[in-house]
N, C-alpha and C positions, 0 to 999 in steps of 0.2 A: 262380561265380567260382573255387573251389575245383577246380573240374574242368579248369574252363580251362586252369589255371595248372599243375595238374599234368599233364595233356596236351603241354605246351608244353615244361615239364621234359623230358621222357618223349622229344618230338622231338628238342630241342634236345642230350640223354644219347647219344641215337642217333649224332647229325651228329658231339660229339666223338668216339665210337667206329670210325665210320665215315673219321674221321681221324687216329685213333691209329692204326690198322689201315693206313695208307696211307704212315705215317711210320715203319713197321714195328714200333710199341710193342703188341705182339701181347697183352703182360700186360695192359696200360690199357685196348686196345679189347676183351678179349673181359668186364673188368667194367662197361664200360660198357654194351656189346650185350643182356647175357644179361638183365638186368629188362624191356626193348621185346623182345626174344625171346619171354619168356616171357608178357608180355601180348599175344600175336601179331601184331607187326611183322615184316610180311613182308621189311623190309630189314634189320631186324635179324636177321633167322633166315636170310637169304642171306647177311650179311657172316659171321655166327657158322661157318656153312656152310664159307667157304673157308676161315677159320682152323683148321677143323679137316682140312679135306680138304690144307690145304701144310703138316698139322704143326708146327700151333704151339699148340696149342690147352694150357693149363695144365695139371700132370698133375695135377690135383683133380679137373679134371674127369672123367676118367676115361673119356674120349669120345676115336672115332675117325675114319676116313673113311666108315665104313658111317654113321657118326650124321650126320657133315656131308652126306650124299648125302641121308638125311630130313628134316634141316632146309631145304637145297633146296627138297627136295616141297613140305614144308610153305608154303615159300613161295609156292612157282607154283601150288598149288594156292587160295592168296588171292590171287592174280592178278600175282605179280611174274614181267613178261615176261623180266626177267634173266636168274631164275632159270630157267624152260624153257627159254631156250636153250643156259645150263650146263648142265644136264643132259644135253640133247640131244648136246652135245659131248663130255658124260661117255659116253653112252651108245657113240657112237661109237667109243667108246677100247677098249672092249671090256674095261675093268679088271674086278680082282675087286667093288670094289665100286661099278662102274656100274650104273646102274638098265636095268634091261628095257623092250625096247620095248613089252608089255604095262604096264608101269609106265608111259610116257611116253603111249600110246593113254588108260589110265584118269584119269591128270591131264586133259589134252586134253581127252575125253570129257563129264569133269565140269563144266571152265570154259566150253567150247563150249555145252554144255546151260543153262548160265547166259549166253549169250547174247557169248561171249566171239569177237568173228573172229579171232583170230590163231591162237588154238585149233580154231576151227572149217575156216582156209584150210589147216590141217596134217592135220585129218582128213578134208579131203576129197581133198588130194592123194595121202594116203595110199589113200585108197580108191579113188583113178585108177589107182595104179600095182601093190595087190595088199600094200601091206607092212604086216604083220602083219595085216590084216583082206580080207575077198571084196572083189576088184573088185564095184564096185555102179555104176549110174550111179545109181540113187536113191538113196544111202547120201551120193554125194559130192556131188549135188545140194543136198542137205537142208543139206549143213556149207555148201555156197556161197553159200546164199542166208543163215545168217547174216553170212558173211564181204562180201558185196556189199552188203547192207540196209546196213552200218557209214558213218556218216562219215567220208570220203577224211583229211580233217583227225586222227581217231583212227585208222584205219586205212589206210596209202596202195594196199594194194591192193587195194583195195575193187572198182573199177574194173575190174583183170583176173580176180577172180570172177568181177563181171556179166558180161565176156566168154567167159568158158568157160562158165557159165550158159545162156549166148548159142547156146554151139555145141550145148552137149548137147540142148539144147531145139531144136535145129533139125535136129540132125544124130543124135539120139542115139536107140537101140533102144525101152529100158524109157518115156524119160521126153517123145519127142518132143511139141512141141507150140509151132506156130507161133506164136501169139499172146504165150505166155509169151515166145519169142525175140527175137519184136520189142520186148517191155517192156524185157529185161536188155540187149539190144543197143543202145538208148536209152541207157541207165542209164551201160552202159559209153564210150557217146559222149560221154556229155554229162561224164564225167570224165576226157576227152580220150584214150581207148582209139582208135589210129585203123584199127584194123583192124574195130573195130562200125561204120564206117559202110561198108565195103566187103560185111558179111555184112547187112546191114539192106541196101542196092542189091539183091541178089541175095535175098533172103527179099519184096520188094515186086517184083521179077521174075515170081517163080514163082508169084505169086500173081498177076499178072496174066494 
């Protein structure tokens, strides 16, 4: 009962934080963030995040945008998609203290390896188009088919994995292989992808 109840505290510290921060009381949310910070709350360690990265952050603290960019990580790295996309946003800014695409590959890496698609559709794209790691089709293969296994409901594009799944396996060098094609081409039909049922026509063609 005792845990509950301070769990509940613990959200609840969050949520007013999370709206001090929003009504611009930057003193009040960043006391009330830094305990769910610290016990690693990944929303608390993203809101904590932007207070320091727009400079507001308390000068006690003694924290800057370089600390608000690893509290970030730290978040996405527990799984707040927020936060990888700030990043990603940061990254692109090209600031002094944006994180590196090797930084945004090894978060990615880690959550895709745990089973994560939205991390896994980012490393496979990236390994379609060459950015920061080898063009692979097996490389982007492997991040697809976490990102298509996902439910459309947690994941919406689950779907146009299975479809590029779809291609590479029918069309693709390293990884071809019919049968696999016609699975994800399925996959991708049947989550109303309508271009898999034009390459499933033509895959029951060739085969006839």
């Amino acid at each position: 009962m005792l845990g509950a109840a301070f769990a509940q505290s613990s959200v609840s510290g969050i949520n007013d934080g999370v709206s001090a921060y929003r009504a611009g009381d930057y003193t009040a949310a960043w006391s009330l963030l830094e305990a769910g910070a610290n016990e690693g709350s990944a929303k608390a360690q993203r809101y904590l995040g932007y207070i320091l990265l727009e400079g507001h952050a308390p000068a006690a603290a003694k924290m800057d945008q370089f600390a608000g960019v690893e509290l970030l990580k730290r978040a996405a790295l527990a799984g707040d998609n927020v936060a990888l996309v700030r990043l990603e946003d940061l990254r692109r800014k090209g600031l002094a203290h944006s994180p590196s695409l090797e930084d945004m590959i090894a978060i990615e890496t880690f959550r895709a390896g745990n089973g994560d698609p939205v991390s896994a559709w980012r490393l496979a794209k990236r390994h379609e188009h060459g950015e920061g790691v080898a063009v692979s089709e097996g490389d982007e293969a492997k991040w697809l088919e976490i990102a298509a296994s996902a439910e459309a409901s947690q994941f919406p594009k689950a779907g146009q994995a299975a479809f590029r799944l779809c291609e590479i396996k029918a069309m693709g060098v390293e990884t071809r292989d019919s049968v696999a094609a016609r699975r994800w081409c399925g996959m991708a039909a049947e989550s109303g992808h309508t271009g898999a049922a034009i390459v499933l026509r033509r895959l029951a063609s060739l085969q006839g």
